[in-house]
N, CA and C of each residue as an Amber inpcrd file, in Angstrom:
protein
   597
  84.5420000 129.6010000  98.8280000  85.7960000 129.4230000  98.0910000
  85.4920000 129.1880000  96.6140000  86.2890000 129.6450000  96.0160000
  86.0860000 129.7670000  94.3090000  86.8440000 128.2620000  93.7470000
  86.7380000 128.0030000  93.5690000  86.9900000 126.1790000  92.9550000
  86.9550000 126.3710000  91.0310000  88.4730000 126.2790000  90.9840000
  89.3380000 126.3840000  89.5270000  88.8190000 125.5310000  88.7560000
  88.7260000 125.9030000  87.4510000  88.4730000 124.7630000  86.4240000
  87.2880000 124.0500000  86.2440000  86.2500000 124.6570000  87.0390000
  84.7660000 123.8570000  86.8340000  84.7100000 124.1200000  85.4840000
  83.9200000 122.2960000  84.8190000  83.6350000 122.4430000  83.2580000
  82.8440000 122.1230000  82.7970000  82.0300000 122.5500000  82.0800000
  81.0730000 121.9690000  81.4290000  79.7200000 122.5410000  82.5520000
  78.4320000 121.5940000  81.6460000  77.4020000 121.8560000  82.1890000
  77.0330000 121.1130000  83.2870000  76.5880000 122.4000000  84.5930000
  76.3970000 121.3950000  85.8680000  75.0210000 120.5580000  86.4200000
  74.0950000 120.7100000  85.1510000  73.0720000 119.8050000  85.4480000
  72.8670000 119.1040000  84.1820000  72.0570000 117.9700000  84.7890000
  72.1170000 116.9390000  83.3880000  70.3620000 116.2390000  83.2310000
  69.9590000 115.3120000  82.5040000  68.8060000 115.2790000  82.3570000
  68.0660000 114.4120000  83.5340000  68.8060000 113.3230000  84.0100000
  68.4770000 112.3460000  84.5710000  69.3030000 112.1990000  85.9880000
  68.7840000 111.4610000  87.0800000  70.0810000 110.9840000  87.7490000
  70.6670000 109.7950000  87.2350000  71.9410000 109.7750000  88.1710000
  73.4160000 108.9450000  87.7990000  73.4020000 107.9840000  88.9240000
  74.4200000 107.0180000  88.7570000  74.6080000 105.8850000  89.6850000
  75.4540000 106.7200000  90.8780000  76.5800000 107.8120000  89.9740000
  77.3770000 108.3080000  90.6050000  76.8940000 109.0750000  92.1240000
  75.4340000 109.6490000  91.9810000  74.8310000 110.3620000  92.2460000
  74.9120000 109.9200000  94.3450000  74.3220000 108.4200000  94.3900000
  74.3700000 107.4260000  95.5450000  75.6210000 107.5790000  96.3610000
  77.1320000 108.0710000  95.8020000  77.8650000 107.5280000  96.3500000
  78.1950000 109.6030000  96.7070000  77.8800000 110.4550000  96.3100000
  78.2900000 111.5930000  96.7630000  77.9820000 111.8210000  98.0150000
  78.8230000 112.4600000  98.9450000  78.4160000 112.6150000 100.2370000
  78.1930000 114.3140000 100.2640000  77.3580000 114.8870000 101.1770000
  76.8190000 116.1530000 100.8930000  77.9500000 117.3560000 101.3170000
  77.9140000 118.1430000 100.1940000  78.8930000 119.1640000 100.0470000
  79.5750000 118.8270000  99.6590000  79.5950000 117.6950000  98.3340000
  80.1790000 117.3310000  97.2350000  80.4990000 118.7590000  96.0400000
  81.5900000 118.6250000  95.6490000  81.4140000 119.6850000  94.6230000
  81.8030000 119.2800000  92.7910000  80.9270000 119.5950000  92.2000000
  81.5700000 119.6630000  90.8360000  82.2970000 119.8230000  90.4700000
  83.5570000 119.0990000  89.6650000  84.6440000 119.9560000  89.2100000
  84.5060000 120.2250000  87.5090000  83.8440000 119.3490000  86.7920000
  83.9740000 119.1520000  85.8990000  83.1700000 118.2410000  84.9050000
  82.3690000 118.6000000  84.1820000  81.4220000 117.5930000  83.1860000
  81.6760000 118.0460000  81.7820000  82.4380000 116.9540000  81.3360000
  82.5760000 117.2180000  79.6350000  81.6020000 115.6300000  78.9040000
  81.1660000 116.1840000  77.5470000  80.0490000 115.4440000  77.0490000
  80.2350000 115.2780000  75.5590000  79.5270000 114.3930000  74.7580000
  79.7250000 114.9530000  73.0850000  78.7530000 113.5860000  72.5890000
  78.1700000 114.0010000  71.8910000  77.1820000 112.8220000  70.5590000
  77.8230000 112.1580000  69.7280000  77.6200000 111.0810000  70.1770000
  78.3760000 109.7890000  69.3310000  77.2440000 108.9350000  68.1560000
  77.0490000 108.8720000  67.0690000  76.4800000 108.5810000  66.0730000
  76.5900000 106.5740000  66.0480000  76.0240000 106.1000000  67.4540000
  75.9210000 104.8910000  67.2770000  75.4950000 104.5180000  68.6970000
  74.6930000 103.0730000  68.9380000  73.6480000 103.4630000  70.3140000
  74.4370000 103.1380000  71.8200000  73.8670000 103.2080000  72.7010000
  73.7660000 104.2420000  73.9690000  75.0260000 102.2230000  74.1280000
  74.5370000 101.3720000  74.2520000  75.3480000 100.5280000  75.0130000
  76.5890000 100.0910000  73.7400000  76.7820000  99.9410000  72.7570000
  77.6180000 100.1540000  71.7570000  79.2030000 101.0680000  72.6170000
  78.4340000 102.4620000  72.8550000  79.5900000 103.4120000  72.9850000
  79.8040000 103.2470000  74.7040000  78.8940000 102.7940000  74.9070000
  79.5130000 102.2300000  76.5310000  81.0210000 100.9420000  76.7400000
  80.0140000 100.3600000  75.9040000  81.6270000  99.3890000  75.3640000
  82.7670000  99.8460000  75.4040000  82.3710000 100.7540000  74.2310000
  83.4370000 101.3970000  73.7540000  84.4190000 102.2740000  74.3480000
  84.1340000 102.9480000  75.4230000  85.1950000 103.8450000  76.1260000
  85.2590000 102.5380000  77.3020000  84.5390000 101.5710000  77.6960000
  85.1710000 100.8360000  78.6230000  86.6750000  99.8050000  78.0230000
  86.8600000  99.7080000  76.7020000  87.8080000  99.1130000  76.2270000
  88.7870000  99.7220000  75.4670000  88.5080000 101.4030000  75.6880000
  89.8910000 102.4550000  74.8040000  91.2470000 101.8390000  75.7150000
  92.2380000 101.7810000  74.6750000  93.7390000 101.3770000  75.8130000
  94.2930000 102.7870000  75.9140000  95.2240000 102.6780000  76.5660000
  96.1480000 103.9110000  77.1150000  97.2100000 103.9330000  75.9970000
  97.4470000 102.8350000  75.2090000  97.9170000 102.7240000  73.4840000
  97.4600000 103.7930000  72.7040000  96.2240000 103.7400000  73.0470000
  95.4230000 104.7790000  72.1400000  95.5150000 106.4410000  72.2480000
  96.4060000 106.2120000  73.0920000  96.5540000 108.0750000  73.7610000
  97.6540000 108.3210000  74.2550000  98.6560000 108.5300000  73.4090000
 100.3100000 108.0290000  73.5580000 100.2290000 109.5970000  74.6970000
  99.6310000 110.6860000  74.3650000  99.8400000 112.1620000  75.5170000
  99.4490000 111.7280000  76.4450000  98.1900000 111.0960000  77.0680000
  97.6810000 110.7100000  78.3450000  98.1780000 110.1130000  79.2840000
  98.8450000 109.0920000  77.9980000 100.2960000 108.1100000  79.1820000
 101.3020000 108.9010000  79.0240000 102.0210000 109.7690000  78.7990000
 103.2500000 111.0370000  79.1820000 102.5480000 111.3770000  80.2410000
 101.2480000 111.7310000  80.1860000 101.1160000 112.7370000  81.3680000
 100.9250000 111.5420000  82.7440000 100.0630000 110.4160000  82.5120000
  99.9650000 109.7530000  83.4380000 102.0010000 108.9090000  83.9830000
 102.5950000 109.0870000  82.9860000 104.2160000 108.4800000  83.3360000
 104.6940000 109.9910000  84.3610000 104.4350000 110.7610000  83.7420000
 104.7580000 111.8580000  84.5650000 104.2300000 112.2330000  85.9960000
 103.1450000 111.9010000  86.1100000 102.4660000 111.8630000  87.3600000
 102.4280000 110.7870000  88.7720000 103.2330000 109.4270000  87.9340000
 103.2200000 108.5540000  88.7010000 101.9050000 107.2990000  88.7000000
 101.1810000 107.9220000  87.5930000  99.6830000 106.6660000  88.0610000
 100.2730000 105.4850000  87.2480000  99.9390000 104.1180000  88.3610000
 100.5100000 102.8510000  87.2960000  99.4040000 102.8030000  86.4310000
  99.8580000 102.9260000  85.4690000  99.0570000 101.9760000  83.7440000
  99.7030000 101.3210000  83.1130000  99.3280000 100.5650000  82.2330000
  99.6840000  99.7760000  81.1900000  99.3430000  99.8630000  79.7800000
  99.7750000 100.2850000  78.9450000  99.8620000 100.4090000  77.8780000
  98.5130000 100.1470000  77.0230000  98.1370000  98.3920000  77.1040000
  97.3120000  97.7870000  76.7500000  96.6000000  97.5640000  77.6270000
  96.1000000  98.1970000  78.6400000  95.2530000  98.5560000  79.7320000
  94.3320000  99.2410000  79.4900000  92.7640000  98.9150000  79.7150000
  91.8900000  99.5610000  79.5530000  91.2370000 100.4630000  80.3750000
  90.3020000 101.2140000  79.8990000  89.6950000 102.6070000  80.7810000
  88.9450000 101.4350000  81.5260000  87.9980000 100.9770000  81.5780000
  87.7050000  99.8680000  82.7610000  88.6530000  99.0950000  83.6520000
  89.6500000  98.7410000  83.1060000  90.3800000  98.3100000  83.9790000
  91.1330000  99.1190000  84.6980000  91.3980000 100.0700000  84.2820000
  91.9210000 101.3650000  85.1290000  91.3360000 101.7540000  86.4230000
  90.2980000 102.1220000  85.9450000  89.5010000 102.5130000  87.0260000
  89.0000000 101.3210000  88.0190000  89.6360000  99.8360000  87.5460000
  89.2680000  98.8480000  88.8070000  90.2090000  98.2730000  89.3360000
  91.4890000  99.2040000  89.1530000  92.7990000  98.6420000  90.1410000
  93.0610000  99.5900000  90.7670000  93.5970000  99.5750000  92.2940000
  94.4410000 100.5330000  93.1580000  95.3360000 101.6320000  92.5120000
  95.2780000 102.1660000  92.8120000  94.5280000 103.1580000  93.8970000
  92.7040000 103.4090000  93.8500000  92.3870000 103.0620000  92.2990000
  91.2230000 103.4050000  92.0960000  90.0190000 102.0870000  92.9360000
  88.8650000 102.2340000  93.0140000  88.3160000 101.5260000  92.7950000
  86.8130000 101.4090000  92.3050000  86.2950000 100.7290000  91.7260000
  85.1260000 100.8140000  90.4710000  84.3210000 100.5030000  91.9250000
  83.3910000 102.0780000  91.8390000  81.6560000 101.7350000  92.8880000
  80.9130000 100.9280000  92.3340000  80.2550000 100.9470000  90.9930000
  78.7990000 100.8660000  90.6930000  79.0940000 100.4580000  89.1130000
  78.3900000  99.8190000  88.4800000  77.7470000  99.6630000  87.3310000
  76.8710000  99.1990000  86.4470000  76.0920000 100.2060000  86.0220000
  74.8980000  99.6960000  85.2250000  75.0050000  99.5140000  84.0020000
  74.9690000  98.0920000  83.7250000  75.5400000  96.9450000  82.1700000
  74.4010000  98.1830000  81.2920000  75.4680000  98.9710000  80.3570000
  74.9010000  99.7670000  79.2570000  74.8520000 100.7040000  79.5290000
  74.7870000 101.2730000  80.3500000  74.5970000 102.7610000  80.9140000
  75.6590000 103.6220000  81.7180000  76.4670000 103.1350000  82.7890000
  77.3690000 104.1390000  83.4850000  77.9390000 103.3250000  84.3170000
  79.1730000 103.9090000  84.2380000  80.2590000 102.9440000  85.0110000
  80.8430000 104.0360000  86.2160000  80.3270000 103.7790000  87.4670000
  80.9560000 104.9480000  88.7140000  82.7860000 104.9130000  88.9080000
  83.1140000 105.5990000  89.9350000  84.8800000 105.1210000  89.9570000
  84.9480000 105.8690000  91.2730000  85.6280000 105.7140000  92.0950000
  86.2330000 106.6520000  93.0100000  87.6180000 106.3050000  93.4500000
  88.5020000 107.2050000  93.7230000  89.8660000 107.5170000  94.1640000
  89.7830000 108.2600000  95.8740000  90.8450000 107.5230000  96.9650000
  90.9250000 108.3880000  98.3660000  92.2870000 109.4090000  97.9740000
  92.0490000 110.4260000  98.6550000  93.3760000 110.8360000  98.6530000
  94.2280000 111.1990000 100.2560000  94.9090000 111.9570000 100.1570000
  95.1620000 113.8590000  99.6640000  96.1780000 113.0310000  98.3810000
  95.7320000 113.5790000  97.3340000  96.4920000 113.5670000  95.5290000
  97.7790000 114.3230000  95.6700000  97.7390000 115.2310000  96.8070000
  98.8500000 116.2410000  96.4960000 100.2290000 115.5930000  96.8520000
  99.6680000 114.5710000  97.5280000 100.9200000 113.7660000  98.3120000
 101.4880000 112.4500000  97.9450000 100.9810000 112.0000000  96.5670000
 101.2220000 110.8530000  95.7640000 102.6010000 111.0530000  94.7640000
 103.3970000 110.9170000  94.8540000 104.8900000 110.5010000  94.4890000
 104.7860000 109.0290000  93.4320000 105.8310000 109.5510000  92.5990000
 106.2560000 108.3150000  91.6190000 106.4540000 107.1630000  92.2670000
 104.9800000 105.6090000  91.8070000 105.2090000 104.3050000  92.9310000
 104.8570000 104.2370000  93.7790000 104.0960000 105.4920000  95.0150000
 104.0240000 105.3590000  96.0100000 102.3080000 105.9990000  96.1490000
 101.5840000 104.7130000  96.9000000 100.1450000 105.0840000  96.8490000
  99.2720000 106.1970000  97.8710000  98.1970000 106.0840000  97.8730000
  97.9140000 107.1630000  98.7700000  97.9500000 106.4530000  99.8640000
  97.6410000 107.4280000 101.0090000  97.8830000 106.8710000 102.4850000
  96.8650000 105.9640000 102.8640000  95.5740000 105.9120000 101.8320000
  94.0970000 105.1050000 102.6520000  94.1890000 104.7360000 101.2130000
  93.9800000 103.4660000 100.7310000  93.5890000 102.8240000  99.5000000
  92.4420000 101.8230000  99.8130000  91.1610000 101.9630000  99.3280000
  90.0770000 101.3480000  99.3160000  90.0400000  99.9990000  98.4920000
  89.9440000  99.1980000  99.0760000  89.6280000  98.1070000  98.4410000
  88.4920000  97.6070000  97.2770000  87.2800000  97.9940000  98.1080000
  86.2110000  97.9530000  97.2960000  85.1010000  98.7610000  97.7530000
  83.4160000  98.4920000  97.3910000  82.8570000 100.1710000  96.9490000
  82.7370000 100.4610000  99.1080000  82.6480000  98.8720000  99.5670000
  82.2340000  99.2530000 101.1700000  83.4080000  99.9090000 101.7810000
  84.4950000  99.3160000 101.0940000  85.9440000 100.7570000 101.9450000
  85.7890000 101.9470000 101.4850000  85.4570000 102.0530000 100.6360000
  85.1350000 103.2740000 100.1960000  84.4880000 103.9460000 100.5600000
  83.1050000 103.5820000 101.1800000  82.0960000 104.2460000 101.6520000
  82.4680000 104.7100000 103.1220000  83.3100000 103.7230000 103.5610000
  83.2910000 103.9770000 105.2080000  84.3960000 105.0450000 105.1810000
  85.2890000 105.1440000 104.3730000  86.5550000 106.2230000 104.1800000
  85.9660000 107.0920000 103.8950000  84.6840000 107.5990000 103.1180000
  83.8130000 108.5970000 102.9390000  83.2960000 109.2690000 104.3420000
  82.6120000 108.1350000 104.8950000  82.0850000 108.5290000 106.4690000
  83.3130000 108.9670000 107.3310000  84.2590000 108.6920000 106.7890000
  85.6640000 108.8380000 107.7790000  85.6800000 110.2290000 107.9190000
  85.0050000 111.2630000 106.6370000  86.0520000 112.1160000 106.3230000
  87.1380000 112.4520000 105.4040000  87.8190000 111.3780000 105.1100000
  89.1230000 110.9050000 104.1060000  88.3390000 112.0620000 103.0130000
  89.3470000 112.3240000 101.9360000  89.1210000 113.5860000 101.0810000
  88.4940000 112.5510000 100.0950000  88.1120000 112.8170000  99.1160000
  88.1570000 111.3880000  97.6970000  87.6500000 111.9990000  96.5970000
  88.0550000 111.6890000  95.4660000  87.4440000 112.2760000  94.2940000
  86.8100000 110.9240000  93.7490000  85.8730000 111.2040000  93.0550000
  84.1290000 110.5180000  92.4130000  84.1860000 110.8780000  90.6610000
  84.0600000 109.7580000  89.8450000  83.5520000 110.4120000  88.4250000
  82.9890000 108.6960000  88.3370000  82.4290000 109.4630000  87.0440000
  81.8250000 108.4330000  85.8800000  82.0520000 108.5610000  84.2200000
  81.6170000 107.7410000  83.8590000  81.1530000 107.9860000  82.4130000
  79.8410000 107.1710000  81.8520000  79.1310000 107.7870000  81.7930000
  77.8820000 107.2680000  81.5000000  77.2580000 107.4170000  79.9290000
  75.9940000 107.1140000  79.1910000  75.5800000 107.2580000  78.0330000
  73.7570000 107.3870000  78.3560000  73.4170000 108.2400000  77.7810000
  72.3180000 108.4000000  77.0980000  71.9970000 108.3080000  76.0050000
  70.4320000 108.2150000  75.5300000  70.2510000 108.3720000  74.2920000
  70.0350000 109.9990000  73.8150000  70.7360000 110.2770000  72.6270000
  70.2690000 111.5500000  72.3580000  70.1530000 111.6960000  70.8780000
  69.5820000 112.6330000  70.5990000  69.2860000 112.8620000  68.7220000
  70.7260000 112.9990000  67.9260000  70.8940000 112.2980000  67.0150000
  71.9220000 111.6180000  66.7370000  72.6460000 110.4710000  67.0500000
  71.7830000 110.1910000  68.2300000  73.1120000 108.8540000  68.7530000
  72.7900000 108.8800000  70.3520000  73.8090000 109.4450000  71.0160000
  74.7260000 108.9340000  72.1620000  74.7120000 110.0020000  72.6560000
  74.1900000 110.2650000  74.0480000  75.2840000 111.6890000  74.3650000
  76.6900000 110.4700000  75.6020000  77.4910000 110.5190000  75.3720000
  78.5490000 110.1230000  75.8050000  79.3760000 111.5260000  76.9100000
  79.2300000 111.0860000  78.4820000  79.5490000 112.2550000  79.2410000
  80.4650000 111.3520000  80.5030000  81.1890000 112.3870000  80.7600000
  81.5230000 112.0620000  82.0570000  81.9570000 112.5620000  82.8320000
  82.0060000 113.0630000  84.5980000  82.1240000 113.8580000  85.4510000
  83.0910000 113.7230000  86.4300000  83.3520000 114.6500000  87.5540000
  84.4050000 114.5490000  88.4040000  83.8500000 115.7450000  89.2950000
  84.0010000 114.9910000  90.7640000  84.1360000 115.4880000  91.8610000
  84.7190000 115.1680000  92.9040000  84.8470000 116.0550000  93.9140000
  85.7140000 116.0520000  95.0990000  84.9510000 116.0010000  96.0000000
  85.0430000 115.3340000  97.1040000  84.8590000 115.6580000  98.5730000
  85.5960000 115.9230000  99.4420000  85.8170000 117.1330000 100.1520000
  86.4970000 117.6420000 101.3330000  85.8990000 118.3340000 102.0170000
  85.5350000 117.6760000 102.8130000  84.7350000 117.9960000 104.0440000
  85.1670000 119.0130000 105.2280000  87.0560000 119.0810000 105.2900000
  87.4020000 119.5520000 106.3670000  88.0250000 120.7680000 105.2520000
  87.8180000 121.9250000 105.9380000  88.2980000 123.4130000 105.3520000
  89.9160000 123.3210000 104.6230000  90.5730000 122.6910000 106.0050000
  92.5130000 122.8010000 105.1050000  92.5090000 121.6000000 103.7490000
  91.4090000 120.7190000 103.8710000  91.7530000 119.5840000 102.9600000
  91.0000000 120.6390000 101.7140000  89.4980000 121.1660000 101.8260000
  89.5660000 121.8760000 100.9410000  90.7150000 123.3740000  99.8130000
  91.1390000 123.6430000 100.8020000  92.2090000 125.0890000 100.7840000
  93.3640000 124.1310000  99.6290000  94.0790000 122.6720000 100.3730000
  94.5860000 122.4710000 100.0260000  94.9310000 121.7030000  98.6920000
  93.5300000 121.1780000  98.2790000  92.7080000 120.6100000  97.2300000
  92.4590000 121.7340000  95.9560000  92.3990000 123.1690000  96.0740000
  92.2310000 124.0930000  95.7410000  93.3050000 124.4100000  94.8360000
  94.9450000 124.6150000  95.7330000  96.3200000 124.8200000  95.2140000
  96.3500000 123.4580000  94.4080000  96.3550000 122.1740000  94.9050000
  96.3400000 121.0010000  93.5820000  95.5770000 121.1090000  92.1710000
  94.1870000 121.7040000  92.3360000  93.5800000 121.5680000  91.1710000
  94.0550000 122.5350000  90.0730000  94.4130000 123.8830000  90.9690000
  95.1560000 124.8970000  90.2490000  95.9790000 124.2780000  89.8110000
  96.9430000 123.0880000  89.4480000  97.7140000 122.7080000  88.8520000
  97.3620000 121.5460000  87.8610000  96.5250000 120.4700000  88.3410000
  96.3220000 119.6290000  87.0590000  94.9500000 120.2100000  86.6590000
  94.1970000 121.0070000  86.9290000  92.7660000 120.5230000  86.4520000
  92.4730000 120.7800000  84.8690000  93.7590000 121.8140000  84.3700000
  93.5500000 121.9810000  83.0900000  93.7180000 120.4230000  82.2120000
  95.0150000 119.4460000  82.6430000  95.2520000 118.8830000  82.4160000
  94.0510000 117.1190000  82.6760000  93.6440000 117.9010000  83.6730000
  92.1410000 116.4710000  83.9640000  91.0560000 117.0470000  82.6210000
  90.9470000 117.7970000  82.3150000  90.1510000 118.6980000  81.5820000
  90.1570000 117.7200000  79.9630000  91.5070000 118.1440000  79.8880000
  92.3070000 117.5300000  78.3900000  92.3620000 116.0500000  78.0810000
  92.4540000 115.5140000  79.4350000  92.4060000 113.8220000  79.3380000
  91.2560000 113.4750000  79.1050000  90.2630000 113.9710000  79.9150000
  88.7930000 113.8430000  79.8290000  88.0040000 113.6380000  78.3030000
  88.5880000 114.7750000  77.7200000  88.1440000 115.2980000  76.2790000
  88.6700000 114.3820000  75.3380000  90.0880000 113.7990000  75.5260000
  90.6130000 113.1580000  74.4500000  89.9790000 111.4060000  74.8420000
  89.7860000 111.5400000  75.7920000  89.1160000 110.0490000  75.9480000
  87.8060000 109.7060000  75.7150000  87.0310000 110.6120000  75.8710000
  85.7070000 110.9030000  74.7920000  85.9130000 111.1790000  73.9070000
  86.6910000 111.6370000  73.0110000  86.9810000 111.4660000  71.4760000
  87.5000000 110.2140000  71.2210000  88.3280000 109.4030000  71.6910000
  89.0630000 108.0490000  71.5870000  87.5910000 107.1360000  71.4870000
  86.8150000 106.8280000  72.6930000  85.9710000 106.5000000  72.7280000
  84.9170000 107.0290000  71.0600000  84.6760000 107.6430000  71.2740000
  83.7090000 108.1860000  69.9100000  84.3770000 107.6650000  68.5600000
  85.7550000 108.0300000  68.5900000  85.8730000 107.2620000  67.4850000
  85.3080000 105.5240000  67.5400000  85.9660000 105.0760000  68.5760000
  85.8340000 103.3130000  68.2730000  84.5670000 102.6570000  68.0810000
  83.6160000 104.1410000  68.6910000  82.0940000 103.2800000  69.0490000
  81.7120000 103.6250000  67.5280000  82.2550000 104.7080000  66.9910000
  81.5880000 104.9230000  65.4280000  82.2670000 103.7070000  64.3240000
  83.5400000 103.4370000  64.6490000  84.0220000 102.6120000  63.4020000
  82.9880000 101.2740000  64.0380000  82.7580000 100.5690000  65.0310000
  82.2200000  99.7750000  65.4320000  80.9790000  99.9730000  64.8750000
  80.1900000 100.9060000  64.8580000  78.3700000 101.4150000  64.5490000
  78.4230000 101.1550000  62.8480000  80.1240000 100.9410000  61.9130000
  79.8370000 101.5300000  60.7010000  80.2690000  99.9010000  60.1860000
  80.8510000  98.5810000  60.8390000  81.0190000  97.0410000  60.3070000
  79.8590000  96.5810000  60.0090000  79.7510000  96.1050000  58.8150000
  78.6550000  95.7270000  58.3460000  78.3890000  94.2720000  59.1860000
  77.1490000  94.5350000  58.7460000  76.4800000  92.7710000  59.9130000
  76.4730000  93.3680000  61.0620000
């Protein structure tokens, strides 16, 4: 099956934390990346504390979609409340996340049918079967700075959850694409004005 919207480059230099929690016949959907001109735990900070303030389109699209946020809510904290829940993190380096679904069936307010508590529900909803999508955002060091990246994948293990995962992505993935990008730019900015206060 041909799988819409894969982005970016699908290998990277090192392994990831993310890497532990993929179950096999995981697929890529998507890796967007960019060099941030200030160091590797600096810009880790930094996209862990962008608000949803900061990206007045992201919250249209997330009001439109139904995901609860908060305004003055951060990309860390996002990713560590329900529906979501935060796997893994290595202080300076990469922060894991995973979501259960089927996504296609999430309505304004109303959560998915399996919501994981924490990384061990998660894992066993993995062994279940349950569909789930996986990202991160992690930092390296790279010439100039930072490479600042972060990824997204799916697991669907059973053929109709794939088929049907397929018709969903055909619809947001341009739009996961765009959030992705503007939140690594959000991020890049803050970690640079931060890299440029004197003292």
């Amino acid at each position: 099956m041909i799988w819409p919207y894969a982005s970016g480059a699908r290998t990277r230099s090192a392994a990831a934390l993310l890497d532990g929690w993929l179950p096999p016949g995981s697929i890529q959907l998507e890796r967007h990346g960019l060099v941030v001109p200030a160091p590797p735990a600096a810009t880790l900070a930094a996209i862990d504390d962008v608000r949803w303030n900061d990206l007045p389109a992201v919250r249209a699209l997330f009001t439109l979609r139904g995901l609860p946020h908060e305004g003055e809510g951060t990309v860390h904290g996002f990713f560590s409340t329900p529906p979501f829940v935060l796997l893994e993190e290595a202080p300076g380096r990469e922060v894991a996340f995973g979501v259960l679904g089927p996504f296609w069936r999430w309505r304004r307010g109303a959560m998915p049918d399996r919501v994981a508590r924490d990384p061990a529900g998660f894992r066993a909803a993995l062994g279940d079967g349950v569909i789930a999508a996986l990202g991160n955002y992690r930092v390296e060091p790279a010439a100039g700075g930072t490479l600042l990246s972060t990824e997204t994948w799916v697991s669907a293990p059973v053929p109709a959850q794939r088929a049907a995962f397929t018709a969903y992505w055909l619809a947001v993935g341009p739009f996961s694409a765009w959030i992705r990008r503007m939140l690594l730019r959000a991020a890049a900015r803050r970690a640079t004005r931060t890299a440029a206060r004197p003292g």
